[in-house]
C-alpha positions in Angstrom: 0.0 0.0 0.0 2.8 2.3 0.0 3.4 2.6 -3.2 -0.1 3.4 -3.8 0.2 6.0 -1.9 2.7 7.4 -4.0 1.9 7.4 -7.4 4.6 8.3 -9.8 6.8 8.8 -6.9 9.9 7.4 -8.8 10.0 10.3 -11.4 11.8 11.8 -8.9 13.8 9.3 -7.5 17.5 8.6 -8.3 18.1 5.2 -6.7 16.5 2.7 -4.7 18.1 0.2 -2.5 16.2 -2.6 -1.1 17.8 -4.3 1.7 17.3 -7.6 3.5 17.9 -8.2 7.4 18.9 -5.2 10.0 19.1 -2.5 7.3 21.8 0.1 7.6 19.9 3.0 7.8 19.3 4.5 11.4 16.0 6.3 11.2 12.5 5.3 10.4 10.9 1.7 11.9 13.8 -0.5 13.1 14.7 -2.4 10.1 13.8 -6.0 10.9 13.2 -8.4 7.9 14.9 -5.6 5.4 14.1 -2.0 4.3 14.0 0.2 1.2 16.3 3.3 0.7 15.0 5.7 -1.4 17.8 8.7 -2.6 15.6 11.6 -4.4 16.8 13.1 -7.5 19.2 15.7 -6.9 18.9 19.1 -8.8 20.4 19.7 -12.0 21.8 23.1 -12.9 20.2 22.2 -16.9 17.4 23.6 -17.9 15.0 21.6 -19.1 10.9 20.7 -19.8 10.1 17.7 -20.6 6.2 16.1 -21.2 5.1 12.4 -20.9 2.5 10.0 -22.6 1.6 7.0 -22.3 -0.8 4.2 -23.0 -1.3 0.5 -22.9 -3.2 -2.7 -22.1 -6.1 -2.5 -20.1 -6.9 1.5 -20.8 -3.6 2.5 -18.8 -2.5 6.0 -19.2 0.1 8.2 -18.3 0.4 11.6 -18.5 3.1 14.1 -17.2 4.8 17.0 -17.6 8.0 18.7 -15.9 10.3 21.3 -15.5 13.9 21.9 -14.2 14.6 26.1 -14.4 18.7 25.5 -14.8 21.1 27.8 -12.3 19.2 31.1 -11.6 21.7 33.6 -10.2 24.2 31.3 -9.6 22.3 29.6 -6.4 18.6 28.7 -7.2 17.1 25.7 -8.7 13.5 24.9 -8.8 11.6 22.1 -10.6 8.1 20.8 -10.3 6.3 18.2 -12.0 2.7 17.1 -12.6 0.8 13.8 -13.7 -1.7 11.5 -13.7 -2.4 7.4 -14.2 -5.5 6.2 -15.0 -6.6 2.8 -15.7 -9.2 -0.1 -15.4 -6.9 -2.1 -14.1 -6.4 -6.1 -14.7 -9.1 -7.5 -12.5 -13.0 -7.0 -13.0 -13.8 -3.0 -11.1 -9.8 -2.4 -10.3 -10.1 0.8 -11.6 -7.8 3.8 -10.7 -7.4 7.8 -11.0 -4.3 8.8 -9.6 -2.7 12.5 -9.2 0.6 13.2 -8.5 2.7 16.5 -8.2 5.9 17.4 -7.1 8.0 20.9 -6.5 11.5 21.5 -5.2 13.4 24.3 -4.5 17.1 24.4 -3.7 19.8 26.9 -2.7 23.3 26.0 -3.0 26.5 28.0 -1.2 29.8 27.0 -1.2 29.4 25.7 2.2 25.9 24.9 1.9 22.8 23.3 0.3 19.1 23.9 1.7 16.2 21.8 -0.4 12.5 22.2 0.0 10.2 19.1 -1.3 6.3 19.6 -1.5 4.9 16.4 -3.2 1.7 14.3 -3.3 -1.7 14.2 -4.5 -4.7 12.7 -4.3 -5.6 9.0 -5.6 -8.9 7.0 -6.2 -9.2 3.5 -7.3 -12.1 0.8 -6.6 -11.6 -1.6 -3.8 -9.4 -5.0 -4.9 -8.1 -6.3 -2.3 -9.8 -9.5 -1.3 -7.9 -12.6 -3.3 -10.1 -15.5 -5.0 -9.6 -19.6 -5.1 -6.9 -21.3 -6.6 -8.4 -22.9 -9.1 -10.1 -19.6 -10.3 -6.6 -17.4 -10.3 -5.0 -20.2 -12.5 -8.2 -20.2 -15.2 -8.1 -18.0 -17.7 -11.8 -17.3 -17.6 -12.3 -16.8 -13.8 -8.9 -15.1 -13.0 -10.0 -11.8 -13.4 -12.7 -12.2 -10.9 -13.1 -9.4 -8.0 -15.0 -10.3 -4.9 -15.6 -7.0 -4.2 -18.6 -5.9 -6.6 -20.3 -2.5 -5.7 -19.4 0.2 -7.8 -18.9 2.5 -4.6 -16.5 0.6 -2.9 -13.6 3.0 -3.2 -10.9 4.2 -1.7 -9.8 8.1 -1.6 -6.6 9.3 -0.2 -3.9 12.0 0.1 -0.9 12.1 1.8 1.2 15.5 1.2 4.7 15.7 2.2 6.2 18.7 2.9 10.5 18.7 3.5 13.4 20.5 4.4 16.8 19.2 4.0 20.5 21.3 4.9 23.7 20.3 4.6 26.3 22.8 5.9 30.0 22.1 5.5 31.0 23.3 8.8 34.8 22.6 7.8 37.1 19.9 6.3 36.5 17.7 8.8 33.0 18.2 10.4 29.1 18.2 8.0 25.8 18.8 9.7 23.1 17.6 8.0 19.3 18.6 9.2 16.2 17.2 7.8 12.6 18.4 8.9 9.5 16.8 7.6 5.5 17.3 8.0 3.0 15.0 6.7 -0.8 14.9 6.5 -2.2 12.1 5.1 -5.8 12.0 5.3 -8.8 9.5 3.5 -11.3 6.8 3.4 -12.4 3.5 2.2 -15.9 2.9 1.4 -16.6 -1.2 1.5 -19.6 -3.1 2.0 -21.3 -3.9 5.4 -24.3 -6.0 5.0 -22.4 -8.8 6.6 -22.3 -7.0 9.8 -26.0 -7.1 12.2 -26.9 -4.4 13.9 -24.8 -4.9 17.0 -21.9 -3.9 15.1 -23.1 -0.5 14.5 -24.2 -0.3 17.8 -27.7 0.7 16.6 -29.5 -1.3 20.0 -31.8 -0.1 22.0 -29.3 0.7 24.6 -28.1 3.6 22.0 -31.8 5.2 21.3 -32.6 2.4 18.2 -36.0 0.8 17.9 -35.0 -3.1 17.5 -37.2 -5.7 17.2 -35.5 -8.6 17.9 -31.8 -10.2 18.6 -29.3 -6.9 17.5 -27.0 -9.9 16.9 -29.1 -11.6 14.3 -30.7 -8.7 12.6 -29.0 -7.5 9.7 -30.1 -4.5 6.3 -30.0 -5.5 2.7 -27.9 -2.9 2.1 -24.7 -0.9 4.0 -21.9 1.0 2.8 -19.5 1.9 5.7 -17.1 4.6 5.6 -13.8 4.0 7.6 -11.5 7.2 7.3 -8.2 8.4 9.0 -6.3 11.3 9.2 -3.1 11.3 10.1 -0.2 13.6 10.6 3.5 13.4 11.6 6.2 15.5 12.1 9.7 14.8 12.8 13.5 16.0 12.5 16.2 14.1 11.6 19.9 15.5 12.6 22.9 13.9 11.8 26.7 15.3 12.3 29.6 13.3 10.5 33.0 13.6 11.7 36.1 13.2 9.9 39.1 12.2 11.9 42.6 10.5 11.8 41.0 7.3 12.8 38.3 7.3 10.7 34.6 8.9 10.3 32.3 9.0 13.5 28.3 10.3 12.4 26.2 11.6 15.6 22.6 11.8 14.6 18.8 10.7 15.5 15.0 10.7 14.8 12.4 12.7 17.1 9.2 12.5 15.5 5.2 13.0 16.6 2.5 11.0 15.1 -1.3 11.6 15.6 -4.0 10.0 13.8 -8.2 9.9 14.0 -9.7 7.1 13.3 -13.5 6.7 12.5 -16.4 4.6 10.4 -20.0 5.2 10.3 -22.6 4.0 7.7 -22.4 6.2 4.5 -25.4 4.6 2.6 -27.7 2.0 4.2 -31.3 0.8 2.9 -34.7 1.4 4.1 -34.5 -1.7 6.8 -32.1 0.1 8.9 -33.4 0.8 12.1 -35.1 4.1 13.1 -33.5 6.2 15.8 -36.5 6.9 18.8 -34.6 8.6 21.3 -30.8 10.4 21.9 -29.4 13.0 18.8 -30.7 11.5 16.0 -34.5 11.1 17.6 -36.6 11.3 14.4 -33.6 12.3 12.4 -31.1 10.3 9.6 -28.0 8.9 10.9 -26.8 7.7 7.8 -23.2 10.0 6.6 -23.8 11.5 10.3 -23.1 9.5 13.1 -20.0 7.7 13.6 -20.0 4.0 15.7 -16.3 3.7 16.5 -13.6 6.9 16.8 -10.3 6.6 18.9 -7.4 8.6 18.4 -3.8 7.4 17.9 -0.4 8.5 18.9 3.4 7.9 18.5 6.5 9.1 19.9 9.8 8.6 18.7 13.2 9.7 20.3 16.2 7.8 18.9 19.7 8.9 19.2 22.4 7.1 17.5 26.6 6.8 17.0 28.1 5.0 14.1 31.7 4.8 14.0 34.3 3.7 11.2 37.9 3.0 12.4 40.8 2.1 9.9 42.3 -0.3 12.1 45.2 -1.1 9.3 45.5 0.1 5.4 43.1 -3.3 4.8 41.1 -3.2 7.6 38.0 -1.2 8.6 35.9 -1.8 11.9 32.3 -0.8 12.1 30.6 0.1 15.3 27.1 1.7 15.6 25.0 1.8 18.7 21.0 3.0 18.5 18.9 4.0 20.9 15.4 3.4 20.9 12.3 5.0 22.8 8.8 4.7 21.5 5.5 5.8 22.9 2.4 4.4 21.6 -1.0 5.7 23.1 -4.8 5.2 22.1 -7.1 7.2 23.9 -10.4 9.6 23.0 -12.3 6.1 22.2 -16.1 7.0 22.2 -18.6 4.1 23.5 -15.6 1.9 25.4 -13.2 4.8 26.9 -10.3 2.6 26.5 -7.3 4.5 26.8 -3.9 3.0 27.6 -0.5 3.9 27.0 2.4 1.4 26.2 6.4 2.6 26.2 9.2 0.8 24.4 12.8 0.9 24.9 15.6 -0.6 22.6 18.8 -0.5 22.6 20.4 -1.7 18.8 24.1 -2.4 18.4 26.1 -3.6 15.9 29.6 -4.5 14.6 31.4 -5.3 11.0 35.2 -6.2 9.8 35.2 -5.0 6.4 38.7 -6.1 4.9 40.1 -5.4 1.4 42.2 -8.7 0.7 43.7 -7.0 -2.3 41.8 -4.1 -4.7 40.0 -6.4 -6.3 38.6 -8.5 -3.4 36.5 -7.6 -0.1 35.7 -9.7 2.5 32.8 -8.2 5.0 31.5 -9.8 8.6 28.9 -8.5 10.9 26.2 -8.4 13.7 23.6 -6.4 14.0 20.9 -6.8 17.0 17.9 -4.9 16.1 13.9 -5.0 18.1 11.0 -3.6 16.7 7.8 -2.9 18.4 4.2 -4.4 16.7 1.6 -2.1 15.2 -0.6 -0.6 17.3 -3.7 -2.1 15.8 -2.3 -5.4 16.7 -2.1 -4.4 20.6 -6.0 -3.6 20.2 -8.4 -3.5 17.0 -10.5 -0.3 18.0 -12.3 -0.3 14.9 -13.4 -3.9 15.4 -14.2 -3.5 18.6 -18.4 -3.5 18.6 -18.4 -7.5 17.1 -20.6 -9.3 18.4 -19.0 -11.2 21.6 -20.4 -14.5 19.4 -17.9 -14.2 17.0 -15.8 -13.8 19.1 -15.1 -10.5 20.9 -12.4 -8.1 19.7 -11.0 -6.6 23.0 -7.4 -5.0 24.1 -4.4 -7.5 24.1 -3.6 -7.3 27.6 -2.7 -9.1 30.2 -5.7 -9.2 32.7 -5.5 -8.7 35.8 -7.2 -11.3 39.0 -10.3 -9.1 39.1 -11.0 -9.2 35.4 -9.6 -5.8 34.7 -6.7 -5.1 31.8 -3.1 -4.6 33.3 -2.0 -2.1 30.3 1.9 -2.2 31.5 1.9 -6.3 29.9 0.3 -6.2 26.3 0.5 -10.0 24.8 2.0 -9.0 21.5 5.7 -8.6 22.3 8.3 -6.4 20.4 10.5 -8.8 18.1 13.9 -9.3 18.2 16.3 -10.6 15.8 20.0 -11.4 15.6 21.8 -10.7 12.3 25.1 -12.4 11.4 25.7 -11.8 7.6 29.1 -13.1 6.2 29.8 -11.6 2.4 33.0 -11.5 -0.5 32.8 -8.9 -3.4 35.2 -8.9 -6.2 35.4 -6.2 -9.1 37.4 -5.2 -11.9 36.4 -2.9 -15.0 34.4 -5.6 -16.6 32.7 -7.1 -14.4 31.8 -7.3 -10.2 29.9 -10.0 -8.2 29.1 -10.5 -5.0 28.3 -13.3 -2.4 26.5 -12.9 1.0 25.9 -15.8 3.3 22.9 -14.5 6.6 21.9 -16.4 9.3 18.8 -14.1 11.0 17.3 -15.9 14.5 14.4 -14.1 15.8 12.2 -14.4 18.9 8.8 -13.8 19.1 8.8 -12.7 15.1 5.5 -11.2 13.8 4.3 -13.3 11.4 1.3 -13.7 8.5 -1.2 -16.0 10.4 -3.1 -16.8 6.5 -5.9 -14.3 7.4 -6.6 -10.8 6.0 -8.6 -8.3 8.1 -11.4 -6.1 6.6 -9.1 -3.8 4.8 -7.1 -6.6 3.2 -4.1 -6.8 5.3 -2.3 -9.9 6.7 -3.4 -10.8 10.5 0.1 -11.2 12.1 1.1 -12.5 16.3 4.2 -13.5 17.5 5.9 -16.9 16.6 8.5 -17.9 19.8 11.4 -18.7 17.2 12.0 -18.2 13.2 15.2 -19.0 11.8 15.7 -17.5 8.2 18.9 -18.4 6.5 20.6 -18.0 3.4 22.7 -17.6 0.3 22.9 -14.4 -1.7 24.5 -14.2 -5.2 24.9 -11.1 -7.6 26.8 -10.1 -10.6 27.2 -7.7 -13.6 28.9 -7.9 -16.5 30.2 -6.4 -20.1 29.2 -9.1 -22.4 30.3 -7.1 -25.5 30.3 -3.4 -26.7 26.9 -1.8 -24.8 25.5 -5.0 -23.9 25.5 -5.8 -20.6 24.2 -8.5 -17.9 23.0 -8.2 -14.6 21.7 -10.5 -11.9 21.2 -11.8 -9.1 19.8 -15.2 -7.0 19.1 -16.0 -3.5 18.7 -19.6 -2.2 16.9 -19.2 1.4 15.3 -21.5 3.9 12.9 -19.8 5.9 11.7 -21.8 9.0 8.9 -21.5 12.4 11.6 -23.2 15.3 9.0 -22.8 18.2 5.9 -21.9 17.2 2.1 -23.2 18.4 -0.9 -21.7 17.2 -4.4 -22.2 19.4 -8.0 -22.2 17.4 -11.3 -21.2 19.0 -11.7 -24.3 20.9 -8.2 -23.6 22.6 -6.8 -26.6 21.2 -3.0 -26.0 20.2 -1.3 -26.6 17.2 2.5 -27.3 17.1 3.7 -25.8 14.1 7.6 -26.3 15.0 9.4 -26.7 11.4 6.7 -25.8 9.3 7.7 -23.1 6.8 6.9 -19.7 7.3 4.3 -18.1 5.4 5.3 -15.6 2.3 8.9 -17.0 1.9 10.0 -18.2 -1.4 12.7 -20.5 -1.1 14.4 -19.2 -4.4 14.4 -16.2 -6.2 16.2 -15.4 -9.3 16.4 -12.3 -11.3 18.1 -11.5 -14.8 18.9 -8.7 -17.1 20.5 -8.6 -20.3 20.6 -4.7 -21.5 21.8 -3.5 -24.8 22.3 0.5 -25.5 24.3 1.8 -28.6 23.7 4.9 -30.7 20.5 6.2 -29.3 18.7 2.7 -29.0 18.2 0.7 -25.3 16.6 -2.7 -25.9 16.3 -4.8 -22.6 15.0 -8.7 -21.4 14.3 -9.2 -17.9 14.0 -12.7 -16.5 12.4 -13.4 -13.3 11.9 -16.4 -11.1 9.8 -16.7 -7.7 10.2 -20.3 -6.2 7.1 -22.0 -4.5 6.0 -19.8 -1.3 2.9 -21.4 1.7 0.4 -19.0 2.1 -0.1 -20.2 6.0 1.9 -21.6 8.5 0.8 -25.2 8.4 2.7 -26.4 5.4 -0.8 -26.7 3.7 0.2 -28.1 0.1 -3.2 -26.3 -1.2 -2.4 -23.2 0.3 0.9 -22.8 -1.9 1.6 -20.2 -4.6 3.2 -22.2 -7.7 6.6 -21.3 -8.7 7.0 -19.4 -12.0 9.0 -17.7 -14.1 8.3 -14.8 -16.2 10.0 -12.4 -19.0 9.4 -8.6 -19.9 11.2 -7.0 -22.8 11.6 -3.3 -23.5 12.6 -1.6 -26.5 13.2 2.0 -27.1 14.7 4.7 -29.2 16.1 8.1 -28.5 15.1 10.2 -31.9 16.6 13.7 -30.3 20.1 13.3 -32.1 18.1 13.8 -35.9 16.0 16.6 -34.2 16.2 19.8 -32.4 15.1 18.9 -29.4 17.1 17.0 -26.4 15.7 14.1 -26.3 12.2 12.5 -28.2 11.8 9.1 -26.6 9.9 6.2 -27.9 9.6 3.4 -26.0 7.4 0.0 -25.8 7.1 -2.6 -22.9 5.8 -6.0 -22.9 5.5 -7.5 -19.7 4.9 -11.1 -19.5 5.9 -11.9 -22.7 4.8 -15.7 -23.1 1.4 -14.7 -22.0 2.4 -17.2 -18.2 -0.6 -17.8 -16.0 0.3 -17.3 -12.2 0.1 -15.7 -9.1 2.0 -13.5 -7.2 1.2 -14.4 -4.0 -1.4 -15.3 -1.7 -3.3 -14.8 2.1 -4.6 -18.4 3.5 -7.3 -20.0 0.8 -7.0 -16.6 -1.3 -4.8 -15.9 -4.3 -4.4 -13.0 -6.3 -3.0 -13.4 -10.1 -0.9 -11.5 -12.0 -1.9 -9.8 -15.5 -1.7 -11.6 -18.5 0.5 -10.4 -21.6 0.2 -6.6 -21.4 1.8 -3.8 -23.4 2.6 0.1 -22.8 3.7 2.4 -25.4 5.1 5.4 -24.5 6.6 8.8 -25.8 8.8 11.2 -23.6 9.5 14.9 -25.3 12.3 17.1 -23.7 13.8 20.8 -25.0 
């Protein structure tokens, strides 16, 4: 869902990094299972306008347009950028508007840079988030089936981020580097309810609603609920790098606030909804008007940090880095219950790495990292869940509870988990070619894992598993085949396993799932690219491969996503050396080339498959 919530988000990136085990960036959520650095573009002093179209399979469309003003007096740049992607999207009602803008200013001093980044915009897309059987996502004719069918399930979201980044160059030795940040981001889904009686809306008599009958067991033809949010966040992130005669010492941290509403309330119901007879809405609509869960969120970060590197010889480098972790989560303001609790984490994250050059071809890395992350807060206690009916099983805080029934708020049940990280690696490069080979061995306790469930809004129900063991081999290369055609690639064989691990169903009876593989893993993945550019022309033909992957925990051989491999080709031409322009791109993709049916991945008994043979043509103008 991130990316989502980003749309066309990489036209203004430069690089992306994604990075298994402890991560080795110091700010944002504790890197557990990996993390994904993301470098923005950096300004050019060319000027420059460029526009964008595009369209392919399945009515997709891109459309954009930019600008970059050049140097003005010596000091300013500023660029912006505007678009939008529309599409109906592979499955049956997947369709989506999305708007995307972007504006930077810089400032650059001899000593100094200062960047300000204002970018988001709104998207809209039609709910598709529920998977379908096996047997369906593997037939041609059924594959494109979504569960979710009314045309107003939507969601509608924005998320603007506003920035400001400084470097000053205090000296030859000594940088300071300051980042401030604020974001809002603010929306709603609208999904069916008419699975939910009228308990769950807390429209009983006990609230003023004339009910004839079991609440429980009563239910309308016809509900559209409305859950929205509205977040915002602010943080700074300072960091101060030191250059010495030993090496480089960096001094930095994250502070950051986080506040959020949360609320639902039924946005369109039929005629068999109950009438209100006393309280607010006496002889009045509810419906768009009154809300039957709202809680408020909040988050506090404070996390200072050291990172050292020493030269300890000519060859030899020693890493040290030491983080310190204080959270704050607190839910409070919840109307009907009054729950309000408050639950502090402290961690403390070291790690240490050899890095030796064996000669200047040849590297040889070893290191541990110890890194604990704290669970989401909606795993500690669904608030918006919390009117279900106690029948099916009642959604309540996940405390401890205390000998006279009562919830003792300093022991939640869903612990913080905690991994060990030793990675052993070898890199070797010369001017034609590099590759690289990383052994890891991550142990974690009490790892929050995929229990093969989704929750209303489509997202994997997770709890703690006592011990996980994920291990590995990690293989990457590149290569100059010939004059501009080049190879890249890259393969990990992994085994990914639950060590200690029993899961209890509704009767209370327990399940050992000690050994069983762990949900969402692929034991293999493999990924190829062969890349040819000469004289205006870039032709490319990716290979990927995705091993077989259990969509639960109890090495189910029907809840398995098939292995498969898949191909994508691009081909494009840079026309701007014949014309007077810059550059006059014309490009066109094919992804899954040999038309494959499979599935990316799956929750439990649901699977969602990936597009068939699809094409995009597109045409990029710059002067």
């Amino acid at each position: 869902m991130y990316w989502v919530d980003f749309p066309d988000f990489l036209s203004n990136v430069e690089d992306i990094q994604v990075q298994r085990g402890a991560g080795s960036a110091f700010y944002g959520p504790p890197a557990i299972g990996g993390s994904i650095n993301i470098i923005t573009s950096s300004f050019s002093p060319e000027r420059r306008i460029s526009a964008f179209t595009g369209f392919g399979s399945y009515d997709t469309r891109r459309y954009s347009v930019s600008f970059n003003s050049g140097l003005l007096r010596d000091h300013w740049v500023i660029s912006g950028r505007a678009s939008q992607i529309l599409s109906d999207g592979y499955r049956e009602r997947s369709w989506l508007d999305f708007k995307s803008f972007f504006l930077g200013i810089a400032h650059f001093t001899r000593n100094t840079s200062t960047r300000v980044h204002f970018y988001g915009g709104p998207i809209e897309d039609h709910l598709a988030f529920y998977g379908i059987s096996k047997e369906e996502a593997l037939n041609r004719s059924t594959r494109r089936r979504n569960p979710i069918t009314g045309p107003d399930e939507i969601e509608n979201f924005n998320q603007p981020h506003l920035e400001l980044i400084n470097t000053w160059r205090i000296n030859d030795r000594l940088t300071l580097n300051n980042t401030l940040f604020y974001i809002r981001g603010y929306g709603f889904f609208d999904y069916d309810g008419s699975w939910a009686p009228f308990s769950y809306f807390r429209l009983t008599p006990e609230y003023g609603f004339d009910v004839q009958g079991d609440p429980d067991t009563l239910f309308a033809s016809r509900v559209l609920i409305r859950a929205y949010v509205d977040n915002k966040q602010g943080g700074w992130f300072p960091n101060l790098t030191w250059q010495h005669a030993w090496g480089q010492t960096v001094l930095g941290g994250e502070f950051r606030i986080h506040r959020s509403l949360h609320w639902g309330r039924i946005q369109k119901g039929s005629s068999d909804l109950p009438p209100a007879v006393s309280g607010p809405y006496q002889g009045l609509s509810y419906i768009g008007k009154r809300r039957y869960y709202e809680y408020k969120g909040a988050k506090d970060i404070f996390s200072p940090y050291v990172q050292n590197i020493f030269r300890l010889t000519r060859r030899i480098k020693l890493h040290l880095a030491l983080q310190f972790v204080h959270q704050r989560y607190r839910l409070y303001d919840e109307k009907f219950i009054g729950t309000d609790f408050e639950v502090p984490y402290n961690f403390l994250n070291p790690r240490i790495g050899f890095n030796i050059t064996l000669d200047p071809r040849v590297n040889f890395f070893v290191s541990y990292s110890r890194t604990t992350r704290e669970p989401r807060l909606k795993t500690l206690y669904d608030a918006a869940e919390a009117s279900t009916p106690a029948s099916w099983g009642a959604v309540v805080p996940q405390f401890r509870q205390n000998p006279d029934g009562t919830l003792d708020f300093d022991n939640p049940l869903v612990k913080p988990e905690k991994l060990n990280d030793i990675e052993v690696g070898l890199g070797y490069r010369t001017d034609g070619f590099s590759g690289d080979v990383n052994f890891y061995y991550m142990d974690f306790r009490d790892e929050i894992v995929k229990k093969g469930q989704l929750d209303r809004f489509g997202q994997p129900i997770t709890g703690n598993a006592d011990r996980t063991l994920h291990t590995g081999v990690e293989l990457s290369a590149r290569a100059r085949l010939l004059s501009g055609l080049t190879f890249t690639g890259n393969m990990t064989l992994s085994r990914n396993v639950l060590k200690r691990y029993t899961v209890y169903d509704s009767e209370g009876v327990g399940h050992v799932l000690d050994g069983n593989p762990i949900a969402g893993f692929p034991g293999f993945l493999a990924n190829a690219r062969l890349t040819y550019r000469r004289h205006g022309l870039i032709a490319s033909v990716v290979m990927q491969h995705v091993g077989k992957q259990y969509t639960d925990n109890f090495a189910n051989e029907a809840h398995t996503v098939d292995p498969y491999t898949v191909f994508h080709g691009t081909v494009g031409y840079n026309l701007g050396r014949w014309l007077p322009v810059k550059e006059f791109i014309l490009q066109l993709h094919i992804q899954n080339i040999f038309d494959t049916l499979y599935i990316t991945h799956g929750e439990g008994d649901e699977f969602f498959p990936a597009a068939e043979r699809h094409f995009f043509v597109n045409a990029k103008l710059s002067l």
